[in-house]
C-alpha positions in Angstrom: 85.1 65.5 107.9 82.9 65.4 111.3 80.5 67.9 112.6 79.7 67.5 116.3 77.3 70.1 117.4 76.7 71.2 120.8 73.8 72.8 122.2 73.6 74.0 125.6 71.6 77.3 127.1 70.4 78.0 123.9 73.4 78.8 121.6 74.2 76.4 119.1 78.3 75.8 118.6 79.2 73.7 115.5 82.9 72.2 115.6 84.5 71.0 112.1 87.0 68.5 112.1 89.3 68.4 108.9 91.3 65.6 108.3 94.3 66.3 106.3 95.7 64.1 102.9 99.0 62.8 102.3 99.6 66.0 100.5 99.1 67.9 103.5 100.8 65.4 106.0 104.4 65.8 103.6 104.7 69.1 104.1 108.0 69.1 102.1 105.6 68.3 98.6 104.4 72.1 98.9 108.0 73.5 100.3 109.0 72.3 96.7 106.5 73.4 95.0 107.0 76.8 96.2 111.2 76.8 96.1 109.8 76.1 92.5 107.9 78.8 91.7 110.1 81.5 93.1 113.4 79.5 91.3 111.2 80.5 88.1 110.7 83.9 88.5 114.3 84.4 90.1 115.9 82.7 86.3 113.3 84.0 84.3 113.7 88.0 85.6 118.0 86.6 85.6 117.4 86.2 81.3 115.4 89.4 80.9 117.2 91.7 82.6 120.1 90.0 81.1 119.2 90.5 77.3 117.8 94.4 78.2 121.4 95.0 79.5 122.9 93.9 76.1 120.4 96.4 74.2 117.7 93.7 72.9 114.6 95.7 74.0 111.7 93.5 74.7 107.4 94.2 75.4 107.7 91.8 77.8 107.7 93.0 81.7 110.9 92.2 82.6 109.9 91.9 87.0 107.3 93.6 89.5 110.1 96.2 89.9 110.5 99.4 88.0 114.1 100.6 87.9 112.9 104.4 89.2 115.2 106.8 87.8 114.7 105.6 84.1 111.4 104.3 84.1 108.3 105.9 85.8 105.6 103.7 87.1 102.7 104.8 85.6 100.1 106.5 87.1 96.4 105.5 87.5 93.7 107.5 85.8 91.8 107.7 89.2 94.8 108.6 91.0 94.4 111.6 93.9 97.5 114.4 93.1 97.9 117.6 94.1 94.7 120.0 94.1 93.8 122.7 92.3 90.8 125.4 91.9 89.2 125.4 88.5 87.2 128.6 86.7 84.7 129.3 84.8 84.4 130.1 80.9 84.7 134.1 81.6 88.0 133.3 83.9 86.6 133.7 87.0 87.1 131.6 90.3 84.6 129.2 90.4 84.8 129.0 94.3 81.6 130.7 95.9 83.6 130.0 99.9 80.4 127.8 100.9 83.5 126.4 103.7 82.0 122.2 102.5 85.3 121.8 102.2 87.4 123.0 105.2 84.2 121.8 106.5 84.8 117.7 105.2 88.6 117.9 105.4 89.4 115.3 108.4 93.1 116.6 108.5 91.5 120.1 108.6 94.5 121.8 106.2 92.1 123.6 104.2 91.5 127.4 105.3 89.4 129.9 103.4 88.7 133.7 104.3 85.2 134.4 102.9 84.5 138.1 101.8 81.9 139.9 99.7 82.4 139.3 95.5 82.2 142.5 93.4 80.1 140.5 91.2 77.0 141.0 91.8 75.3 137.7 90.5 77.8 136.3 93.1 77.5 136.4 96.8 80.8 135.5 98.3 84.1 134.3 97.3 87.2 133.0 98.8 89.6 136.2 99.8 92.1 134.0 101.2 92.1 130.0 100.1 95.3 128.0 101.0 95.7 124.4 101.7 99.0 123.3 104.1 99.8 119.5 102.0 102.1 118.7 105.5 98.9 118.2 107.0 96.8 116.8 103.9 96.1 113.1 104.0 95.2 113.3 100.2 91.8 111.6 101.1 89.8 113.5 98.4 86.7 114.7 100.7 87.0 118.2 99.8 87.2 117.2 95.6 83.9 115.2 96.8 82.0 117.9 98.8 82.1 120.9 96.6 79.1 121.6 95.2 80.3 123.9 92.1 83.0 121.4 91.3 85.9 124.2 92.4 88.5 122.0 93.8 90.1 119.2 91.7 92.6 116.6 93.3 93.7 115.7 89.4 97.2 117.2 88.4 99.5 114.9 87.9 102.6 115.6 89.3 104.3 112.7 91.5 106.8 115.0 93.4 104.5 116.2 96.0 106.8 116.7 99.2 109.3 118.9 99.6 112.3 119.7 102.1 110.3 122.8 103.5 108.2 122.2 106.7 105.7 125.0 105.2 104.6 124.0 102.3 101.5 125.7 101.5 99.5 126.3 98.2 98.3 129.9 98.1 95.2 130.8 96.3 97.0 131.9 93.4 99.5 128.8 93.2 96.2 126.7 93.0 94.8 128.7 90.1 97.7 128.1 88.2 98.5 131.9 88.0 101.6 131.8 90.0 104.1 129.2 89.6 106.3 130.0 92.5 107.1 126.8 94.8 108.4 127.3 98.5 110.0 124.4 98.7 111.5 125.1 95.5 112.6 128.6 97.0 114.2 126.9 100.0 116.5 124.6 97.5 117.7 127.1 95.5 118.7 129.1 98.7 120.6 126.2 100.4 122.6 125.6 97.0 123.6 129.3 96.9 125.0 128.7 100.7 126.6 125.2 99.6 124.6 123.2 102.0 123.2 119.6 100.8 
């Protein structure tokens, strides 16, 4: 290995010559090595998904692929899912509508109506809260920017999209007090008309 290093109008440039073994120079050693490897895991996955077919059920991972419909890929404990307002211990919304997070939200999906609370140890609350998800990048800001810990981005529940292009979680939905889904609104109506 040579260094030649050249200095001119101040600035110091440093070349680095590597010279190469006879490893490196027969190319076709590491072109083997690696048609090894992947003949490995291609025979290896072949046996395991060949004695799971037959009903011998084994801990081992059969491959890097999880055959979807049967088995889930599980979810990390950190993982960002859909959002949802929490309460207090006496039921009510925890939300005082300081707008940090419409504020934060990059993708700005978040809207909130702020209006006076009837509680007087409360100044404001959110009369209107609804986030649209077609426009939520699922960054987690606004889970990060409340101060009262309202907003949560922790329910786990991997079927976030829809067929609807409004998909939008009311207030209410986010509370968990109504269950209603539009997009599951929107599929129940196409069936009744036959469409697919």
């Amino acid at each position: 290995m040579k260094y030649v290093t050249i200095q001119e109008m101040n600035k110091k440039v440093t070349n680095i010559t590597i010279e190469s073994g006879v490893a490196e120079n027969i190319y076709w050693i590491e072109v083997l090595r690696g048609l090894w490897v992947t003949n490995r895991h291609f025979w290896t996955n072949i046996w395991w998904h060949t004695f799971r077919l037959a009903g011998i059920k084994t801990k081992k991972r059969v491959s890097a692929t999880y055959q979807y419909p049967e088995e889930r890929r599980p979810i990390h404990h950190r993982w960002r899912g859909r959002h949802r307002l929490t309460v207090k211990q006496n039921g009510d919304m925890r939300c005082t509508a300081c707008m940090m997070c419409e504020t934060v939200c990059p993708c700005d999906c978040i809207h909130i109506t702020p209006g006076e609370s009837p509680d007087p140890d409360v100044e404001k609350f959110p009369e209107q809260f609804y986030i649209d998800t077609l426009r939520c990048c699922f960054c987690g800001l606004c889970a990060e920017a409340c101060p009262v810990d309202a907003i949560r981005m922790d329910v786990i529940e991997t079927e976030l999209a829809g067929y609807t292009r409004d998909i939008i979680y009311t207030r209410e939905f986010l509370l968990g007090m109504d269950k209603d889904r539009p997009w599951e609104e929107w599929k129940v109506k196409r069936e009744r008309e036959g469409v697919s």
